[in-house]
C-alpha positions in Angstrom: -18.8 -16.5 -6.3 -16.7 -15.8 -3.4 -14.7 -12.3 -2.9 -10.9 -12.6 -2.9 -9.3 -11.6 0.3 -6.8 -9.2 -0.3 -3.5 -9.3 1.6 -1.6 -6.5 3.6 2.0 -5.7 2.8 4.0 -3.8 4.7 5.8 -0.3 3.3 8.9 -2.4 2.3 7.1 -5.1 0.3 4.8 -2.9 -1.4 7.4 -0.4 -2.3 9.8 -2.9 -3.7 6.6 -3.6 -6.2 6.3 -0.5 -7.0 9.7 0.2 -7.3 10.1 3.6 -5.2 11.7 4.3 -2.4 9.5 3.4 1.4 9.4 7.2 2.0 7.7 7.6 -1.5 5.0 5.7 0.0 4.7 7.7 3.3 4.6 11.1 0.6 2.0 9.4 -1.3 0.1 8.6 1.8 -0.2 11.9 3.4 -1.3 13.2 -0.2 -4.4 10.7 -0.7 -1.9 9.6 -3.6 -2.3 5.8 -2.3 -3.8 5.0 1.1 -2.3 2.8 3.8 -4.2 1.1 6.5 -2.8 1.7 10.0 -2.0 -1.2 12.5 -1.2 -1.4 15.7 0.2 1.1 18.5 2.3 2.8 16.2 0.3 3.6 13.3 2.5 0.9 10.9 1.3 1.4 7.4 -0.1 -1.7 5.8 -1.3 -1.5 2.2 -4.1 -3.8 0.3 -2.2 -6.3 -2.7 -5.3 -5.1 -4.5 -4.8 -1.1 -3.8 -1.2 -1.9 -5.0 -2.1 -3.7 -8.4 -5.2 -0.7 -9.2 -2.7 1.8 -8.7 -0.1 0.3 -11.1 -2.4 -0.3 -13.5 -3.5 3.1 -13.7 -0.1 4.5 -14.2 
C-alpha cells in the first residue's frame, strides 16, 4: 500500500481552512500549538494538508 504524500500549504491557505486569522497560525506556531515547516531564505511557514486535517479533527 503506498503512503499518501501530503501537501504543503502556505499560512494563507491553511488558515482560510481553519478559519483563523494568518497570525493565529504564527501564535500557534511559536506555542507547539500546530507546527509549520520552514522554506526557503526567509523561514516561510508551510504546513502539512495532513497536520491541518489531525488538528481539526481533534478540536
Amino acid at each position: 500500500m503506498a503512503k499518501k504524500v501530503s501537501s504543503l500549504l502556505k499560512i494563507r491557505e491553511a488558515a482560510q481552512r481553519l478559519n483563523v486569522n494568518p497570525e493565529t497560525l504564527r501564535r500557534w506556531d511559536r506555542q507547539g500549538r500546530l507546527k509549520a515547516i520552514r522554506i526557503g531564505k526567509r523561514g516561510d511557514r508551510r504546513y502539512k494538508e495532513e497536520d491541518i486535517e489531525k488538528f481539526t479533527e481533534s478540536k
